[in-house]
C-alpha positions as CSV (number, residue, x, y, z in Angstrom):
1,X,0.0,0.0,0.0
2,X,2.9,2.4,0.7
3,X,4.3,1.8,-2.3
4,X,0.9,2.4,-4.5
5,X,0.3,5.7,-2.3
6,X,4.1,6.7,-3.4
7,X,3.4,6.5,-7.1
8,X,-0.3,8.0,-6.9
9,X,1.6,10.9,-5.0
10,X,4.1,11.3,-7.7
11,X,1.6,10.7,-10.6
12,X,-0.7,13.9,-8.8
13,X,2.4,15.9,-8.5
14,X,3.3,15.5,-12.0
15,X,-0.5,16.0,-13.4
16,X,-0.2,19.2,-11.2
17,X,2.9,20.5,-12.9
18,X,1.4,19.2,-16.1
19,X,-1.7,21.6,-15.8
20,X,0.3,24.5,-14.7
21,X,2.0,24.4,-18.5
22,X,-1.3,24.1,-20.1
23,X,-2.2,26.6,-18.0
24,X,0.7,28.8,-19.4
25,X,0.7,27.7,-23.1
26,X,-3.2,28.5,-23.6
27,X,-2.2,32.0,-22.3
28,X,0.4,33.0,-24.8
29,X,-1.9,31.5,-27.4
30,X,-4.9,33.8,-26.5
31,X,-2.2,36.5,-27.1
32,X,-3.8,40.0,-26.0
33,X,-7.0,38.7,-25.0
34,X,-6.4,36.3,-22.4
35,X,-7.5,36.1,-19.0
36,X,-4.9,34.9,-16.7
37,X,-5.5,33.7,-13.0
38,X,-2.0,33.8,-11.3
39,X,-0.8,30.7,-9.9
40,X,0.7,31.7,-7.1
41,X,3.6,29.4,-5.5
42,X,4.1,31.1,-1.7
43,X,7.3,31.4,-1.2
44,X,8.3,31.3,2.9
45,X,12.2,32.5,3.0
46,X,12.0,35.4,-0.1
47,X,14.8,38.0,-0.8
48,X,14.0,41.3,-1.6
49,X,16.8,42.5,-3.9
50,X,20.1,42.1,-1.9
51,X,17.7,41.9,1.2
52,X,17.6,38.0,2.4
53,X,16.5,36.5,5.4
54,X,19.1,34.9,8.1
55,X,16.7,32.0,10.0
56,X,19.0,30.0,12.9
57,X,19.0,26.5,11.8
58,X,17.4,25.6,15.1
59,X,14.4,27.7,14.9
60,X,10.9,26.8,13.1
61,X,9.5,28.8,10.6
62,X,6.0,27.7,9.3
63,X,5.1,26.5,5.5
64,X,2.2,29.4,5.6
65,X,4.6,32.2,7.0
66,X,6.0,34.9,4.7
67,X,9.9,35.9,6.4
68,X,10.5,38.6,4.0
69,X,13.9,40.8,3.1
70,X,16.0,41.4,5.4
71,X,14.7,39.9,9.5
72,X,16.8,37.4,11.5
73,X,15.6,35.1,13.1
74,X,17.9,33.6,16.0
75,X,18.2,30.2,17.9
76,X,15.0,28.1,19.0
77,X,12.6,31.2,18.1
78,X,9.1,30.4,15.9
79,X,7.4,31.8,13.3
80,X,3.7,30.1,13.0
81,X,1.1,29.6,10.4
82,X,0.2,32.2,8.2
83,X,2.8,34.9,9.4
84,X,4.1,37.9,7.5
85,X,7.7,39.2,8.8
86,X,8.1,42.0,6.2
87,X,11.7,43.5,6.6
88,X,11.7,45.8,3.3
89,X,12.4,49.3,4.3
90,X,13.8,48.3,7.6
91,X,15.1,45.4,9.5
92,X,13.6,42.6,11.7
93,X,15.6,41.2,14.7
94,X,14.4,38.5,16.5
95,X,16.1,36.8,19.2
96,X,16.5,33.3,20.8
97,X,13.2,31.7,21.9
98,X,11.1,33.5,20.9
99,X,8.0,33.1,19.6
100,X,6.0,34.7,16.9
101,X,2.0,32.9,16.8
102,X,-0.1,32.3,13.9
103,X,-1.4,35.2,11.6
104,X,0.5,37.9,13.4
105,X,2.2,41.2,11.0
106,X,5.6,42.1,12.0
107,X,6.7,45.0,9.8
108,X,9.1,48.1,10.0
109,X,9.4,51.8,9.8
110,X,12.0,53.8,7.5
111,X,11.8,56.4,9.8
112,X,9.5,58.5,12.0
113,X,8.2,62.3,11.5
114,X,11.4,63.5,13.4
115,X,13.7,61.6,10.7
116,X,15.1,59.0,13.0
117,X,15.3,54.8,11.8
118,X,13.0,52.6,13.0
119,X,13.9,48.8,12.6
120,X,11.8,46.0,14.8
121,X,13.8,44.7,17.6
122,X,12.3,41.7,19.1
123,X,14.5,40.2,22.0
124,X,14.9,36.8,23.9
125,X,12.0,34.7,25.1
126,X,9.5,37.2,24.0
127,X,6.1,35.7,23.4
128,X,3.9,37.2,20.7
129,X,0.0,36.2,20.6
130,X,-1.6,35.5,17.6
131,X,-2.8,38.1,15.0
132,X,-0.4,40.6,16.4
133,X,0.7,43.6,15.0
134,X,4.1,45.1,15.7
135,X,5.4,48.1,13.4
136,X,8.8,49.9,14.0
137,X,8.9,49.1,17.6
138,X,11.2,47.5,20.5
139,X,10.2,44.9,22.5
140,X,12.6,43.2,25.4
141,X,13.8,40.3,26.1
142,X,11.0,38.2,28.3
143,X,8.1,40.7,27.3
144,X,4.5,39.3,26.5
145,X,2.3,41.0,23.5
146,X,-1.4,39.1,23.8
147,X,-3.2,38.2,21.2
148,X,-4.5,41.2,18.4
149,X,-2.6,43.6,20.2
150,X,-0.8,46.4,17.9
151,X,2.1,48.4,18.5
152,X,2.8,51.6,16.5
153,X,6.0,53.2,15.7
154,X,8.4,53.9,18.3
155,X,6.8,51.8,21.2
156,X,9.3,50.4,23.7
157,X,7.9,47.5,25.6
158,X,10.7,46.8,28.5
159,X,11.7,43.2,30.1
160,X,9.0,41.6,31.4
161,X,6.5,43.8,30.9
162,X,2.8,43.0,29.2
163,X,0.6,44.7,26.5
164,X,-2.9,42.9,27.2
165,X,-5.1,40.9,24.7
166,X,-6.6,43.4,22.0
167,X,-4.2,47.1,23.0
168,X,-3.2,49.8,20.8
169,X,-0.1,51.3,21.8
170,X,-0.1,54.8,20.3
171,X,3.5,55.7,18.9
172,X,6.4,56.4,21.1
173,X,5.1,54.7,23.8
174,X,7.1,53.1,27.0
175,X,5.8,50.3,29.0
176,X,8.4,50.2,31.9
177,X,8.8,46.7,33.2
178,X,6.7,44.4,35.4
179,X,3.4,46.6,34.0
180,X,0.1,45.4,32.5
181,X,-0.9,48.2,30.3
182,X,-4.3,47.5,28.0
183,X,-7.0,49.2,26.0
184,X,-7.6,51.8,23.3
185,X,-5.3,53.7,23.0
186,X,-3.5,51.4,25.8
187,X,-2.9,52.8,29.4
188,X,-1.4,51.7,32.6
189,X,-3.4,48.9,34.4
190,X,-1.6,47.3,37.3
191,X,1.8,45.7,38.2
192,X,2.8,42.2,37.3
193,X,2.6,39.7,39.8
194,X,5.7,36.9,40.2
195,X,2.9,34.4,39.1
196,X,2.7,36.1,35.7
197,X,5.9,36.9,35.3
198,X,6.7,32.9,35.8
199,X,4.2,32.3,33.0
200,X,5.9,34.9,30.5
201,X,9.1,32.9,30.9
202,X,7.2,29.6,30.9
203,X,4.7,30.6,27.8
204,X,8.5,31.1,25.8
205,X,9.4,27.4,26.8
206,X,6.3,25.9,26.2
207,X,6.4,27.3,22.7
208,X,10.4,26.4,21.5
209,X,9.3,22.6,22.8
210,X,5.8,22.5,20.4
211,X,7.6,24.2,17.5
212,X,10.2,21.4,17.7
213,X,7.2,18.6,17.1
214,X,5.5,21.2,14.4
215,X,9.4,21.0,12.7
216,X,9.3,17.4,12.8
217,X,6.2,16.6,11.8
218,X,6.4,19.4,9.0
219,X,10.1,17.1,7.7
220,X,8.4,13.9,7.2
221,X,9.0,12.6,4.5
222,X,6.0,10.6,2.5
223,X,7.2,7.2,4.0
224,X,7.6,8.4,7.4
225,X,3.9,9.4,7.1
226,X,2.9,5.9,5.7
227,X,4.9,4.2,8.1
228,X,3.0,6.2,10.8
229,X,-0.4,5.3,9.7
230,X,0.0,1.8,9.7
231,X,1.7,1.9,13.3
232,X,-1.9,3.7,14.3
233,X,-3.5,1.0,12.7
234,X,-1.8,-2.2,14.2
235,X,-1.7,-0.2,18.2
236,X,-5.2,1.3,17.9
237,X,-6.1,-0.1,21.2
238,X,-2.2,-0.3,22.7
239,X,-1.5,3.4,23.2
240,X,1.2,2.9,26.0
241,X,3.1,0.6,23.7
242,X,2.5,2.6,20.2
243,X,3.2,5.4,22.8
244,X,6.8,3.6,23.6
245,X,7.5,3.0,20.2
246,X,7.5,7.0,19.4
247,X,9.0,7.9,22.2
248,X,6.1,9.6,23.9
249,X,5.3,9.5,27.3
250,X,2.0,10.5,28.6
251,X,1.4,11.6,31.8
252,X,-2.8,11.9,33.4
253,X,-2.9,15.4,34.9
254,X,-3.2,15.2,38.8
255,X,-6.6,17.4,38.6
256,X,-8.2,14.2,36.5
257,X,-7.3,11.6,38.9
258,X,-10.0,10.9,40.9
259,X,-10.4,10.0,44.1
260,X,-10.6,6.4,44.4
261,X,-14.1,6.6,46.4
262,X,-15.5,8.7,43.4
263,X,-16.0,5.8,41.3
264,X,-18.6,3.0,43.3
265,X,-16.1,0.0,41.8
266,X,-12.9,1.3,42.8
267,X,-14.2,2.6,46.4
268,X,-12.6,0.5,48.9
269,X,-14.6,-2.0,51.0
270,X,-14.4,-1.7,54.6
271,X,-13.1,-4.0,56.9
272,X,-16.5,-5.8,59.2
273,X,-16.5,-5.5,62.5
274,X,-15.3,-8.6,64.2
């Protein structure tokens, strides 16, 4: 069966690149009158001019992402589905272990109204929610942007500080470290406590660990993929030992172990009374 699904893969891939040049041969026959519907091929790594991207070998950049001109991308950081990191004008620095989620815009300013350069600096462990928008600004090392938050041009965002869920950070705004600042336009809200400032740190972790099984499973080759299915066929009903064979080990969270006298069978029976 692998080897079948192989050569039906390779025969689709081929009709594919067949229809494409049909495609492109009935357009130059239609000469001036044609209609043409661009196939587009999405590049994720693209140069623009002598602008090319630098990605860390060890860091995970989506298929669906867009890492455009000139951005650098350093050591264990992400870049998830359907990300545009536009450096054209400007540059894009990211640092190690950080993490960019899905369908966020990272983009850059040439300069501001008083003439000066502004690149996007995005530093170590910094942990970027999804559909984010981040334009010309800084943002420290262990900082936390939530999810469809936007910062404008020139907006500093120190170490361990936090820009809540949904904020617009008008330009040339500073968040000073270990504040919560939220709304629109984006104001002060309360200090960080040590509990949140663990989770910053811990969200970057958590992050760098699933990109590695989103690389992985995005390298497979088609046999790997076959070879997988049929091991979920044969263990269907033997998880610990298809489990084993992978290398996974799962663990029941303590909060969904129930107390033995929950459940009537497993209750213990108590001793009579002699």
């Amino acid at each position: 069966m692998g080897t079948l699904g192989k050569a039906i893969y390779t025969v689709g891939f081929w009709i594919r690149e067949t229809g494409q040049a049909i495609d492109r041969l009935g357009c130059r026959l239609q000469g001036k009158y044609y209609f043409q519907e661009q196939l587009s091929r999405h590049r994720t790594l693209m140069n623009v001019y002598d602008k090319a991207p630098k990605v860390d070998k060890d860091a995970f950049v989506a298929p669906s992402a867009s890492v455009i001109g000139n951005v650098n991308v350093g050591h264990a950081s992400s870049i998830w589905y359907g990300c545009v990191l536009r450096g054209d004008v400007n540059s894009i620095s990211i640092g190690s272990g950080t993490n960019i989620q899905d369908n966020s815009l990272v983009h850059v300013a040439k300069t501001n109204l008083a003439g000066k350069v502004l690149p996007t600096i995005i530093g170590d462990n910094v942990t970027v929610g999804h559909s984010a928008v981040l334009h010309g600004c800084t943002v420290e090392d262990e900082a936390f942007v939530g999810m469809g938050a936007t910062l404008l041009d020139g907006v500093h965002v120190e170490k361990n500080a936090m820009v809540a869920a949904g904020a617009l950070v008008r330009q040339n705004t500073r968040i000073p470290c270990g504040e919560v600042w939220g709304g629109n336009p984006a104001k002060f809200l309360r200090k960080l406590t040590q509990e949140e400032i663990a989770f910053i740190s811990e969200s970057a972790t958590n992050y760098s660990n699933l990109a590695q099984v989103h690389a992985s499973e995005n390298a497979k080759s088609f046999d790997e993929i076959e070879f997988e299915k049929v091991l979920r066929k044969k263990f269907a009903h033997k998880d610990e030992e298809y489990d084993s064979m992978l290398g996974v080990v799962r663990e029941t969270p303590q909060e969904l172990i129930l107390p033995d006298n929950v459940l009537p069978e497993k209750a213990a029976v108590a001793p009579k009374a002699s």
